[in-house]
C-alpha positions in Angstrom: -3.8 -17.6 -25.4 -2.5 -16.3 -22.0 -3.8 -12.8 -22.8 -7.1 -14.1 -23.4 -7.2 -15.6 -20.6 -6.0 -13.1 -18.4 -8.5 -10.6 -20.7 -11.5 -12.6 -19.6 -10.1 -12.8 -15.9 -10.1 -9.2 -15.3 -13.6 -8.8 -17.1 -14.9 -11.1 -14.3 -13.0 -9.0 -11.9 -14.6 -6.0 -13.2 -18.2 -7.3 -13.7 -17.7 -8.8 -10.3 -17.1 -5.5 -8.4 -18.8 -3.5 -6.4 -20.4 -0.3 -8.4 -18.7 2.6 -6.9 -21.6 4.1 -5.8 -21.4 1.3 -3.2 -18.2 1.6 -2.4 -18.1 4.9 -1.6 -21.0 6.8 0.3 -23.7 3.8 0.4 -21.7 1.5 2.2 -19.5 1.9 5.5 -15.9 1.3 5.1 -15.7 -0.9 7.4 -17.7 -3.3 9.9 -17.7 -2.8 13.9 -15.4 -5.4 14.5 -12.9 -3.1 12.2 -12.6 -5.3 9.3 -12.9 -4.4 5.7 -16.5 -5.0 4.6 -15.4 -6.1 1.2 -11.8 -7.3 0.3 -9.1 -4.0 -0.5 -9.4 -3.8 -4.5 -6.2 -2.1 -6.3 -2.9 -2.7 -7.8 0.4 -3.7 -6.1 3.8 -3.1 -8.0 5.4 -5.9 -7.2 4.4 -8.9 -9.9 4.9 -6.2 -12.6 7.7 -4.1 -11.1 9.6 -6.4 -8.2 12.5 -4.0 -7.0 12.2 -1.7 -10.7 9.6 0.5 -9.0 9.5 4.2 -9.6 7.8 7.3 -8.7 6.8 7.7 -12.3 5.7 3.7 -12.5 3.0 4.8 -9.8 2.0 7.7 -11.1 0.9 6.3 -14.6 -0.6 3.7 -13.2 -2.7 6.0 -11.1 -3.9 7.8 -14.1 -4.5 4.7 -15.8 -6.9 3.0 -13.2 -8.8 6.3 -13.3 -8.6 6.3 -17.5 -9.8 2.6 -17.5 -12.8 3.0 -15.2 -11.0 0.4 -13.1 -11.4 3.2 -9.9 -15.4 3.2 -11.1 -14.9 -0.8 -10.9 -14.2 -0.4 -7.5 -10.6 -0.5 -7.3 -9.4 2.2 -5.4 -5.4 1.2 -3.8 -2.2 2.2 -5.7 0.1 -0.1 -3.2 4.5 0.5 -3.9 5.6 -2.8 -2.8 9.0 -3.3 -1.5 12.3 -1.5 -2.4 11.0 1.9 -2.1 13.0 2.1 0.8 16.0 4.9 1.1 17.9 4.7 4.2 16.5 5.4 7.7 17.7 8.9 8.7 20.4 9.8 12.0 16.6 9.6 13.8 15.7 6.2 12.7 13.1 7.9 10.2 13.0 5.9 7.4 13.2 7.8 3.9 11.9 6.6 0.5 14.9 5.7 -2.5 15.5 9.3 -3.7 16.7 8.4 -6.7 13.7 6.3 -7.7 11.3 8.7 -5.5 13.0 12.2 -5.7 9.4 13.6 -5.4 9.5 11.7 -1.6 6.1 9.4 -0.4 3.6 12.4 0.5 4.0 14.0 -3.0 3.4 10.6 -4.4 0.0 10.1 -1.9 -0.9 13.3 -3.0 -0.9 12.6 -6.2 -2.9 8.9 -5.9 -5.4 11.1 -3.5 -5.8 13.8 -6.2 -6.9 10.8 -8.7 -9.6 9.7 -6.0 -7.9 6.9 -4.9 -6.0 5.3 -1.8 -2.0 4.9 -1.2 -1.0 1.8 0.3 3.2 1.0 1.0 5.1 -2.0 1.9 6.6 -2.8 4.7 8.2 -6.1 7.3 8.2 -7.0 10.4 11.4 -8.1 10.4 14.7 -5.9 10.2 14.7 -6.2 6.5 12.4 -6.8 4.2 12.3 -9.3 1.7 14.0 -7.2 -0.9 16.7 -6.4 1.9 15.8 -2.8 2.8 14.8 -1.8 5.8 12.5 -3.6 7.6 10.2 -1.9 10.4 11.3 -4.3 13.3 12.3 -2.2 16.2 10.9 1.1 14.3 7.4 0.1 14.4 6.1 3.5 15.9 8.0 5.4 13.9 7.3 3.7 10.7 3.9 4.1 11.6 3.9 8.2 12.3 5.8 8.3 9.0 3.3 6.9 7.1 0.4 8.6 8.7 2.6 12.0 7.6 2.9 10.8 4.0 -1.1 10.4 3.7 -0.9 6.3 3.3 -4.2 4.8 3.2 -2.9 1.0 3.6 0.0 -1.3 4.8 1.0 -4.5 3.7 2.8 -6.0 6.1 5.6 -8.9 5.6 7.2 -11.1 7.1 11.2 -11.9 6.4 13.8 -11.8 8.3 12.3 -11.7 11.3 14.2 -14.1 12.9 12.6 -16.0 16.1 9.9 -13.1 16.5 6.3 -14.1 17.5 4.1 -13.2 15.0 0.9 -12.9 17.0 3.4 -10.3 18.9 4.7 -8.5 15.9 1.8 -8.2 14.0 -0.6 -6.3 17.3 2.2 -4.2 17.8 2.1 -2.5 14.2 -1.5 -2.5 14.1 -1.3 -0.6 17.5 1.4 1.6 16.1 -1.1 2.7 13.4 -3.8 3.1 15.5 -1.7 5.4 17.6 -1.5 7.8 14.6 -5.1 8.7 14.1 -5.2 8.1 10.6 -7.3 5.2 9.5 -4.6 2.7 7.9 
C-alpha cells in the first residue's frame, strides 16, 4: 500500500512539474529580488542514504534521474547531504571522505554537470554538522571558494551545533561568502 501511495505521489510530482523547456531557456533562473522563480527540484541523499553516502550512490542516481526523464520533469539537483566531509586540511580547506569520495567533489560535479544537471552539498553553520563532521562556522569563506572550485550549483545550509550564534548573522554571512566567489550558488 505504501508503494502505491508513494507511486501515485511522485506521478503528481511529475505531472506537476515544470516542462523542461520552461525550466531551462524560456524562463529566467531567477527573479530580481534573487530568489528562485520556482522551488529547487532534485534529490537529496540523506532520507535514503543518512551518513552511507558514496561517490558511486551519487553517480547512479545521476544517471538514473536522466534514465527516468525525472531531469525532463524538471528536476535538475543531485544534493550529497551530510557526512561527505573528510577532514579540513593544515589550511583549514575542508576535503571530502576519501574513502567514500576517492574521485574528490569536482570529479563528482563533473560528472552530475555532464548528465545536465546541478550539484548541490551540505553544509552547517555551526562547527559541526549534524552528522558531527565539520561544520563551516568560522570557515565560511573558505568553505565557500571550495565549493565554487568543485563546480557546486547549490548549498543547503544547517543549523547544529552552533551554539549561541545569531542566525540572522550566520546565515548573511555564508550567503555573502558565496556571492564573493562569482559563481551563482
Amino acid at each position: 500500500m505504501a508503494k502505491r501511495i508513494l507511486r501515485a505521489l511522485l506521478a503528481l510530482v511529475v505531472m506537476a512539474a515544470p516542462a523542461a523547456a520552461e525550466t531551462t531557456q524560456e524562463v529566467v533562473d531567477k527573479a530580481p529580488n534573487g530568489l528562485a522563480l520556482t522551488p529547487p527540484m532534485g534529490w537529496n541523499s540523506w532520507n535514503k542514504f543518512a551518513c552511507n553516502v558514496t561517490e558511486k550512490i551519487l553517480r547512479d542516481t545521476a544517471d538514473a534521474m536522466v534514465a527516468s526523464g525525472m531531469r525532463e520533469a524538471g528536476y535538475q539537483y543531485v544534493v550529497v547531504d551530510d557526512c561527505w566531509h573528510g577532514k579540513r586540511d593544515s589550511n583549514g580547506f575542508i576535503t571530502a571522505d576519501p574513502e567514500r569520495f576517492p574521485s574528490g567533489m569536482k570529479a563528482i560535479a563533473d560528472y552530475v554537470h555532464s548528465k545536465g544537471l546541478k550539484f548541490g552539498i551540505y553544509s552547517d553553520a555551526g562547527r559541526l554538522t549534524c552528522g558531527g563532521r565539520p561544520g563551516s562556522q568560522g570557515h565560511e569563506y573558505q568553505d565557500a571558494l571550495t565549493y565554487a572550485r568543485w563546480g557546486v550549483d547549490y548549498l543547503k545550509y544547517d543549523w547544529c551545533n552552533t551554539g549561541d550564534r545569531n542566525a540572522k548573522e550566520a546565515y548573511a554571512l555564508m550567503a555573502d561568502a558565496l556571492r564573493s566567489t562569482g559563481r551563482d550558488i
